[in-house]
PADO-172948 format. One record per residue (C-alpha): x, y, z; residue in one letter. Coordinates in steps of 0.02 Angstrom, whole numbers, plus 32768, in hexadecimal, padded with zeros to 4 digits. Layout:
N
- east:north:up:residuo
- X:Y:Z:A
...
This chain:
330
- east:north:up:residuo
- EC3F:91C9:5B15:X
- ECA2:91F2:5BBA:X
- EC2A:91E4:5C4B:X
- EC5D:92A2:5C88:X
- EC2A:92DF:5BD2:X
- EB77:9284:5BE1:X
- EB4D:92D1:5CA6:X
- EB21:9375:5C94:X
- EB7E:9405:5CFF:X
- EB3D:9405:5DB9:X
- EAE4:94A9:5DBB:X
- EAA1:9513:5E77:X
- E9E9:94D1:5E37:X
- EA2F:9417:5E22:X
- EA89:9428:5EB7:X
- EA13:9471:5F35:X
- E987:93EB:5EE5:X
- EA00:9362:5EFB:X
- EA26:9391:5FAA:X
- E961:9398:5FE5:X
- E954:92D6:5F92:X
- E9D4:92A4:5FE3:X
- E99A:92CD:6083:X
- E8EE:92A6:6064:X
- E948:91DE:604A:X
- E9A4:91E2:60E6:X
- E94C:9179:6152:X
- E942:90E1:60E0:X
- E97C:9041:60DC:X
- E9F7:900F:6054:X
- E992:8FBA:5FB9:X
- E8E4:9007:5FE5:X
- E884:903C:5F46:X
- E859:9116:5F47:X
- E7DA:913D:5EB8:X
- E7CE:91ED:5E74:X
- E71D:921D:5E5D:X
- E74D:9260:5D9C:X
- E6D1:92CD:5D2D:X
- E73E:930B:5CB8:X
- E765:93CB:5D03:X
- E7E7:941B:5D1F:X
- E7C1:93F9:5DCD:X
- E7BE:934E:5DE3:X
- E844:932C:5D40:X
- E8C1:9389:5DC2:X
- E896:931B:5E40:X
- E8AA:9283:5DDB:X
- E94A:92B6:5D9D:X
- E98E:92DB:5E5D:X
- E93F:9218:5E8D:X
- E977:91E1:5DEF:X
- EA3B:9211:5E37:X
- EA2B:9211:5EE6:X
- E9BD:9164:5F20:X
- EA5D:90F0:5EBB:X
- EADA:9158:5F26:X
- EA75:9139:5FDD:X
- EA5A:9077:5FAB:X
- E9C0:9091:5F60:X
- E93B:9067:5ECE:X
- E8E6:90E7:5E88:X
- E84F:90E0:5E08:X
- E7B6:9149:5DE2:X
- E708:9150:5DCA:X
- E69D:91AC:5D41:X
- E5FC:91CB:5D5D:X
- E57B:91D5:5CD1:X
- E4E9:923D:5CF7:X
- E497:9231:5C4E:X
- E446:92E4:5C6D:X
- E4A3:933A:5BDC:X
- E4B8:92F8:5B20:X
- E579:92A7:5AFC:X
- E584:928A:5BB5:X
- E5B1:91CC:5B85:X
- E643:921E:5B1B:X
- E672:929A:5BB3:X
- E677:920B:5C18:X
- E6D3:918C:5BA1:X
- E760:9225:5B95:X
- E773:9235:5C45:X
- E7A0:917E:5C5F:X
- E80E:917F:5BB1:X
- E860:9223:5C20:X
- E880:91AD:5CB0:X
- E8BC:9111:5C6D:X
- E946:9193:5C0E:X
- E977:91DA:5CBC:X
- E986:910C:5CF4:X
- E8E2:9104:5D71:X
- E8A7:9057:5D81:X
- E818:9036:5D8A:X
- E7BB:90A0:5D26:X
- E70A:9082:5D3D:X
- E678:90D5:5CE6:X
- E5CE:90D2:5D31:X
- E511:9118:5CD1:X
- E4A1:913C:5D5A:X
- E3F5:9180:5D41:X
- E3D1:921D:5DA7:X
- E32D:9245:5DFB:X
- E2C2:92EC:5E27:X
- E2CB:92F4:5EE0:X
- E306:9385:5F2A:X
- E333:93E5:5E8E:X
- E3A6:93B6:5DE8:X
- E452:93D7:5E50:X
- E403:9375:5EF0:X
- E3D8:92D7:5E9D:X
- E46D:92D3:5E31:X
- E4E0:92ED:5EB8:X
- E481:925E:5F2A:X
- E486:91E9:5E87:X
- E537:9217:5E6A:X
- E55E:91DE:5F23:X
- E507:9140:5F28:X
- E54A:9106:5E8D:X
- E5F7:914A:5EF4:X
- E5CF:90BC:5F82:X
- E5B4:9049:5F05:X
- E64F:9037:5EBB:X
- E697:905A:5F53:X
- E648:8FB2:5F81:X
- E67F:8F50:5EE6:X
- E72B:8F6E:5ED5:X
- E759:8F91:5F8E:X
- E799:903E:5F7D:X
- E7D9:907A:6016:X
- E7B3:9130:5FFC:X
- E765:919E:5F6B:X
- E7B2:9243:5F45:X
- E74D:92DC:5F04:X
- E772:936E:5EC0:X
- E73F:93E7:5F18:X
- E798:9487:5F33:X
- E79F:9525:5FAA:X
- E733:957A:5F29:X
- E6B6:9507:5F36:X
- E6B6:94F7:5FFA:X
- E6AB:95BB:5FF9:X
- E611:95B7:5F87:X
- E5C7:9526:5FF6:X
- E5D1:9597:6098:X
- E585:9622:6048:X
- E4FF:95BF:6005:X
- E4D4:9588:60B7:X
- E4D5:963A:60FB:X
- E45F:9674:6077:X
- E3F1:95ED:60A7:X
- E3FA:9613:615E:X
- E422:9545:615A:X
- E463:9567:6214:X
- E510:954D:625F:X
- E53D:94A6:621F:X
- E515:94CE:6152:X
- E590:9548:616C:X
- E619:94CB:6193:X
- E634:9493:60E1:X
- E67E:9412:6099:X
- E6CC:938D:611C:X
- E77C:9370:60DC:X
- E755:92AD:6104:X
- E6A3:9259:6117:X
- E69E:91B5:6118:X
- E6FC:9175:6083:X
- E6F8:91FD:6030:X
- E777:9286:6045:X
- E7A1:9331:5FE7:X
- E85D:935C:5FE6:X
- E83B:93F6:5F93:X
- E7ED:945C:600E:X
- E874:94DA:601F:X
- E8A7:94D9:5F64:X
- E848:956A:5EE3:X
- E7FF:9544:5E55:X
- E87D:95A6:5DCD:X
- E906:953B:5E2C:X
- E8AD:949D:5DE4:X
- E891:94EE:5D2B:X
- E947:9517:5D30:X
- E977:9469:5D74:X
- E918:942B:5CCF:X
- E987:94AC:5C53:X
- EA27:9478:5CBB:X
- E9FF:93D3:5C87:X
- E9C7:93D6:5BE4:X
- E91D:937B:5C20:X
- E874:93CF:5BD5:X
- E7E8:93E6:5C3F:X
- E72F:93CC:5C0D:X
- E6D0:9475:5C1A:X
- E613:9436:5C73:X
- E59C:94AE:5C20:X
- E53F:9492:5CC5:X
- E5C5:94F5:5D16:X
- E59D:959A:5CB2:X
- E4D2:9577:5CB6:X
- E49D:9626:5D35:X
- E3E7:95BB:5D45:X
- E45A:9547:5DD7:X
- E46F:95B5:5E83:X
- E524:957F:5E9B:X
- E557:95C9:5DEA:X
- E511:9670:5E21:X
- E571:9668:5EB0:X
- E601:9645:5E59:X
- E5F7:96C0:5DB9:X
- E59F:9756:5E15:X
- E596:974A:5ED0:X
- E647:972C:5F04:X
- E687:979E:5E79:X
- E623:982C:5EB2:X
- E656:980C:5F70:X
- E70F:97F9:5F4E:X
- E6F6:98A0:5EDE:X
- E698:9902:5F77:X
- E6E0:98B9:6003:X
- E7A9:98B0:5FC0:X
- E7C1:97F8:5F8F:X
- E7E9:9762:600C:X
- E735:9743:601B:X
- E741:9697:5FE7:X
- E7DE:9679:6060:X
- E77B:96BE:60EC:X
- E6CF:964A:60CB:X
- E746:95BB:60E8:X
- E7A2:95EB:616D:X
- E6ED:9608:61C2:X
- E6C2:955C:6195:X
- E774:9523:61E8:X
- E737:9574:6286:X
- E67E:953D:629F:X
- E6AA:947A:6273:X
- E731:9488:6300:X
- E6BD:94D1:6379:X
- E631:945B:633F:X
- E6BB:93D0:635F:X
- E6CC:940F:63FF:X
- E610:9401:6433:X
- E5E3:9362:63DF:X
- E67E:9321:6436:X
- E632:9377:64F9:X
- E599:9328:64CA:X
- E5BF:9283:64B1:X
- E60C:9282:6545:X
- E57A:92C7:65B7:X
- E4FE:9248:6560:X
- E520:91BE:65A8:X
- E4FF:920B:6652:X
- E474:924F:6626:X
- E3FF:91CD:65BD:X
- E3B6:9166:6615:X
- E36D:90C6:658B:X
- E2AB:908A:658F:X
- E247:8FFB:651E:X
- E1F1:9085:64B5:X
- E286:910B:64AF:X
- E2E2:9163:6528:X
- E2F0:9206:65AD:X
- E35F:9280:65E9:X
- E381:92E8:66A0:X
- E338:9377:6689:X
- E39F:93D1:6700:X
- E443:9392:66B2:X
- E40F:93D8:661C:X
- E3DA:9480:6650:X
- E48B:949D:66A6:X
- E4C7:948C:6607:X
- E4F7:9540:6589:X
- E45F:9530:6507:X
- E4CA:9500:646C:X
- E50E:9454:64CC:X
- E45B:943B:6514:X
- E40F:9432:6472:X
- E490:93D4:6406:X
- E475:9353:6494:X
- E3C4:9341:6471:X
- E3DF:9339:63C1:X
- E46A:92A6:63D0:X
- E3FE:9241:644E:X
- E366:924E:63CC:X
- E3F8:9218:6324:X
- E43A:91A5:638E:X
- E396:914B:63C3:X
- E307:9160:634E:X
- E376:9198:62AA:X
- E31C:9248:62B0:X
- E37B:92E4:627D:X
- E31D:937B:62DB:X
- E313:942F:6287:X
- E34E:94B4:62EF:X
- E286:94ED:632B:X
- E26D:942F:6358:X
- E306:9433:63D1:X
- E2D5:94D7:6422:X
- E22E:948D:644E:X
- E272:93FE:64A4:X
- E2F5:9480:64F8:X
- E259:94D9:653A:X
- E217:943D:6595:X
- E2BF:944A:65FB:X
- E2CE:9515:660D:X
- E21B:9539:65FF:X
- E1B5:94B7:664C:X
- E113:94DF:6680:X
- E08D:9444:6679:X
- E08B:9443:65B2:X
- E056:93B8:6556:X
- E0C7:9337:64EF:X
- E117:936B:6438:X
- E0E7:930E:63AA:X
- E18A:9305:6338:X
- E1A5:92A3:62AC:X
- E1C2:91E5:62E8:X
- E1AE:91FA:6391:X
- E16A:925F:642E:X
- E1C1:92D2:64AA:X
- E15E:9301:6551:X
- E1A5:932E:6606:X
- E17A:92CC:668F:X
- E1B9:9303:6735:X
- E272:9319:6731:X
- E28D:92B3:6688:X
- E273:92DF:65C3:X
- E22E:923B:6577:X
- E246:9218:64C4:X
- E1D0:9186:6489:X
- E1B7:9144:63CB:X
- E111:9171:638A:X
């Protein structure tokens, strides 16, 4: 058969899908190894499809990885399909992985920190330069409105970073009927996860009722605009990680048992830098994440000092002493 009659037609879907890959590949070096994080969707069969074309054409290998999550019955056959789907679209490797999934945090939690490890893993063992997943502006929208139902604060409403890491999503700005119709365009059949039509997860209300009814009430776009939002607060959280970093190292000052800061220097600072300084000295040194209420109480020893005692936080001790916050391991 002609090699023209066995491609199929390049379609907007294909196209616009192709074009995100490709420019999700464009910083690496010729005969690197991408692997497509595949489940079987339409989702991540689109992607594999785009890889499976693209990575040859920039120099590169491109493979995939199936994960196994054992939580459903047939998932060994799901999984066995998906990798039978990608050695037909000529990924190599193709590498399958069972992984047992925990409790912690919830069924979609634990799966999704399973999922990740056993990501790493393979990462690790075949030397992959960079794993591709599938996820799509649909799924970043329904990610920021999770976060703002929560009241998760400013950064869970961020989303998705397009690259963490090793892992990056070239699909951000791509909708999910543009991958279903990549996979008619192509011919390719998508699994349909039963978990994604199961109202009992959060996310799948989101998706089947919340959204809906918003686009309905509010005139469509909705989704469009939760991304763009995201766009806007990672920039300007760019921006202040980036002014922070830089005043740091001015400003710490480093001790045997931790570490302080000017008090003074901080409090000339607009609250939002002040306290994402705090909260990168006390990461950076004692591996501590602070909540939001945590870093306004340390904020309160610089704007609102008045003789009070020390704070007990988890891992370590804050407390004022003349014109320097110390920050000591408990």
């Amino acid at each position: 058969m002609p090699e023209n009659a066995r491609r199929p037609r390049l379609t907007p879907a294909m196209a616009d899908i192709r074009r995100a890959v490709r420019e999700s590949l464009g910083d690496l070096s010729e005969g690197q190894l991408v692997l497509v994080a595949l489940s079987g969707g339409a989702d991540s069969l689109a992607l594999a499809a785009a890889t499976a074309f693209e990575a040859p054409r920039a120099g590169l290998r491109a493979g995939a990885v199936i994960i196994d999550h054992g939580l459903q019955g047939g998932s060994d056959e799901v999984a066995q399909r998906a990798a039978e789907q990608a050695t037909g679209l000529g990924l190599d490797p193709v590498i399958v992985r069972r992984i047992d999934v925990g409790e912690q945090g919830g069924p979609e939690a634990a799966a999704r920190q399973a999922r990740y490890a056993a990501f790493m893993s393979v990462r690790k063992e075949t030397g992959a330069a960079a794993i591709l997943l599938g996820h799509t502006l649909d799924d970043q929208a329904e990610t920021v409105l999770l976060g703002l139902a929560r009241g998760s604060g400013a950064e869970s409403l961020w989303g998705m970073h397009t690259v963490i890491g090793p892992m990056r999503r070239p699909m951000l700005q791509i909708r999910r009927d543009q991958t279903h119709q990549s996979c008619v365009d192509q011919g390719i059949e998508p699994w349909n996860d039963p978990h994604n039509s199961d109202d009992r997860y959060t996310r799948v209300r989101i998706r089947q009722r919340v959204l809906p009814m918003l686009d309905e009430e509010l005139g469509g776009g909705v989704a469009l605009a939760l991304t763009r939002t995201a766009d806007q607060l990672r920039e300007d959280a760019e921006a202040l990680a980036h002014f922070a970093q830089e005043q740091i190292g001015d400003l710490v000052e480093h001790a045997e048992a931790g570490l302080s800061l000017e008090a003074e220097a901080l409090r000339a600072n607009p609250p939002a830098l002040r306290q994402r300084i705090i909260r990168l000295a006390v990461q950076s040194e004692f591996h501590v994440s602070l909540t939001r209420q945590q870093t306004l109480e340390v904020s309160r020893l610089v704007t609102d000092w008045h003789g009070q005692g020390p704070l007990h936080l988890p891992g370590l001790q804050v407390r004022r002493e003349g014109k320097r916050i110390f920050f000591t391991a408990a």
